[in-house]
Steps between C-alpha positions, in 0.01 A plus 500: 500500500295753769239537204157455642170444401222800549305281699841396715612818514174628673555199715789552632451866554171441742755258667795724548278775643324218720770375629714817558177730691438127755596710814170753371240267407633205797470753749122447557532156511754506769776342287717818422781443700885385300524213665164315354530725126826332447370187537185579272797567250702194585277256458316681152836363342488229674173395308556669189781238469286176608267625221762513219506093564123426644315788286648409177587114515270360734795350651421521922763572719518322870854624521548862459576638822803299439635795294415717733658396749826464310458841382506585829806321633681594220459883549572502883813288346587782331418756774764328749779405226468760259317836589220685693396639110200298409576488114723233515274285764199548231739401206617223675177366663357482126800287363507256779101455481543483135741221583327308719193532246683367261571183656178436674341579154670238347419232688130666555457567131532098392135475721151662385217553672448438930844282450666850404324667793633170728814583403576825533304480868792246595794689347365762740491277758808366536620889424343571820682203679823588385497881589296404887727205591788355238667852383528671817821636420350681206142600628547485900206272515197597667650784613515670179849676314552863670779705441750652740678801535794315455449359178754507230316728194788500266368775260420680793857463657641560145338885442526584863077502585484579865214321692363639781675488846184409685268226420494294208539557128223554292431455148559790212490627200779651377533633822159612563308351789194254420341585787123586496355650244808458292507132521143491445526721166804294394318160530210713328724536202641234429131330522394731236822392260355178612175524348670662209719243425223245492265662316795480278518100498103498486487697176820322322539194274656315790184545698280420265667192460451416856116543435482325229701172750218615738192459260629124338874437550414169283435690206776717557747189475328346197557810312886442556535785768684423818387592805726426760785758447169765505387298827808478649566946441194542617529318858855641546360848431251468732745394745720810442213670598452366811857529556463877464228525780660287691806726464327781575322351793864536635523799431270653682502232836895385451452154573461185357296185645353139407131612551518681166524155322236339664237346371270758594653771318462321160102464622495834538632608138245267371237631683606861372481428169154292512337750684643797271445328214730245309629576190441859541779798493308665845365252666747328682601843588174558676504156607875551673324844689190361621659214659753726667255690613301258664810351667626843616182685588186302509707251730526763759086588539463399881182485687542851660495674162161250366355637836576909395398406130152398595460694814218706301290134541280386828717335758351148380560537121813648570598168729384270197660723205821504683521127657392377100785729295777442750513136368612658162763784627828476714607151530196392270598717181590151318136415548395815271802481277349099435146650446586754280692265269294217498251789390718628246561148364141369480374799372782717309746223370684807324557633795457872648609670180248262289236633746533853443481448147174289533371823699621785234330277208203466747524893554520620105224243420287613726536858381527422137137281567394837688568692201377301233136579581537871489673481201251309286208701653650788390584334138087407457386834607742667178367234277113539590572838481 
């Protein structure tokens, strides 16, 4: 069962040890603060799960920030009714996303194709309708679901957890604060079991299956294999994943809006995964951090720090550099988020990870052609000889 492949094993070591040293290697990019990390870590399981359905069936997803934001609901659910602990808010958030996969899968699932993708865009839809406007009771509308200090937390009440007299409760782990670096490492963790775990479904029978749907689901049928009961796994795993980060999004910022089933949010897990690479194990990873980063730190480059970054240049050229990048920072970051993936798309249809293996292959050609000469020389100079 936690067998792995050499070759995955390697993988998921760089990973781990990625992942875990972000607040050393983020710090020169201005990213290395808890806050931003956990996110980076969020929203890598986020995309590892849209990938299980879009990476290995082809099958496009309008709809799943749907699942995230049930995930989320559910574990701030289980934050005011059941405990501050967030075990059984991350248990919970996957069954009811699960759930609710389940039953927009089913319906989905009897569509291929941009009907599919129509589909699942107005499930999500009409999720975010009923959790801004209809099911107030349950989300609090555009406000968002908070809890209180004087929420009821059976388990809680039932082994005598304190919360603190001042302020409100936070979220734990078996008592331990997720504050900070904790919650950071926490989310950093369960990414990695995360990649793990799909790596896992990658390498198995089951997901080979799913490629083989991917490369001619025709064929597939005609052969007498059924597909939909693999479909069907696969779309409700994917949403279990989302669940998760939307559970943990909870976690670490205890409340639960609409915005995270917008529309938006399941362009942005789209976008992750195209621009990381589809069908990949890291790129959507990369994808998910890139994004984020743009959104969290490249959105805040004002004209005050273009003017100190090119204060080296004449007053003139220093006018023009400045007055032509500020179009593409701060409010304009979209603008060079759109370049860079219609960029990516035209040009790397793999994605970022496809890229970097175009350049290694480049790379050893280049210094297998550089070698080749010396070598031969070498070989007619024994044989004169």
């Amino acid at each position: 069962m936690f067998s792995l492949s050499r070759k995955d094993v390697t993988t998921l070591a760089i990973f781990s040890v990625i992942v875990l040293t972000m607040p050393i290697w983020l710090s020169p990019l201005g990213a290395a603060y808890p806050g931003l990390m956990q996110k980076f870590a969020i929203y890598a399981i986020f995309a590892i799960g849209f990938n299980i359905l879009f990476g290995l069936t082809g099958y496009l997803s309008f709809g799943h920030a749907a699942f995230l934001g049930v995930g989320s609901y559910t574990a701030v659910w289980s934050f005011k009714l059941l405990s501050m602990d967030m075990i059984p808010a991350l248990i919970f958030a996957v069954i009811f996303a699960g759930i609710f996969a389940l039953f927009i899968g089913y319906f989905s699932l009897r569509r291929s194709g941009i009907y599919f993708s129509i589909l699942t865009l107005a499930f999500a839809q009409m999720s975010y309708s009923l959790a801004y406007s209809v099911l107030t009771p349950i989300t609090n509308g555009e406000t968002g679901l908070l809890i209180a200090r004087d929420d009821p937390r059976a388990i809680d009440a039932l082994l005598g957890v304190n919360q603190t007299t001042s302020g409100m409760p936070t979220p734990s782990l078996l008592g331990f604060d997720l504050g900070g670096y904790g919650g950071f490492y926490i989310c950093a963790v369960v990414s990695i079991a995360a990649f793990f775990l799909s790596q896992k479904i990658f390498a198995s029978p089951f997901g080979m299956a799913l490629r083989g749907i991917k490369s001619n689901q025709t064929r597939m049928k005609y052969t007498g294999f059924d597909t939909k009961p693999y479909m069907l796994t696969a779309f409700v795993i994917s949403g279990m994943f989302a669940g998760l980060a939307g559970g943990l999004l909870a976690v670490t910022d205890p409340i639960a809006g609409a915005e995270r089933m917008k529309w938006t949010e399941s362009g942005n897990i789209v976008l992750m995964t195209i621009l990381g690479g589809v069908g990949t194990l890291v790129g959507p990873v990369v994808g998910a951090w890139l994004i984020k980063y743009f959104e969290n730190i490249f959105s805040a480059i004002n004209v005050n720090m273009l003017n100190a970054f090119f204060d080296f240049l004449p007053e003139g050229m220093q006018a023009v550099m400045v007055t032509i990048l500020s179009k593409f920072v701060g409010e304009g970051w979209h603008l060079t988020l759109g370049l860079m993936f219609v960029v990516i798309v035209v040009f790397l249809p793999g994605g970022l990870v496809e890229g970097t293996e175009r350049l290694m292959r480049w790379l050893r050609r280049r210094s297998k052609e550089r070698d080749e000469p010396t070598g031969q020389v070498a070989s007619g100079r024994t044989g004169n000889e």
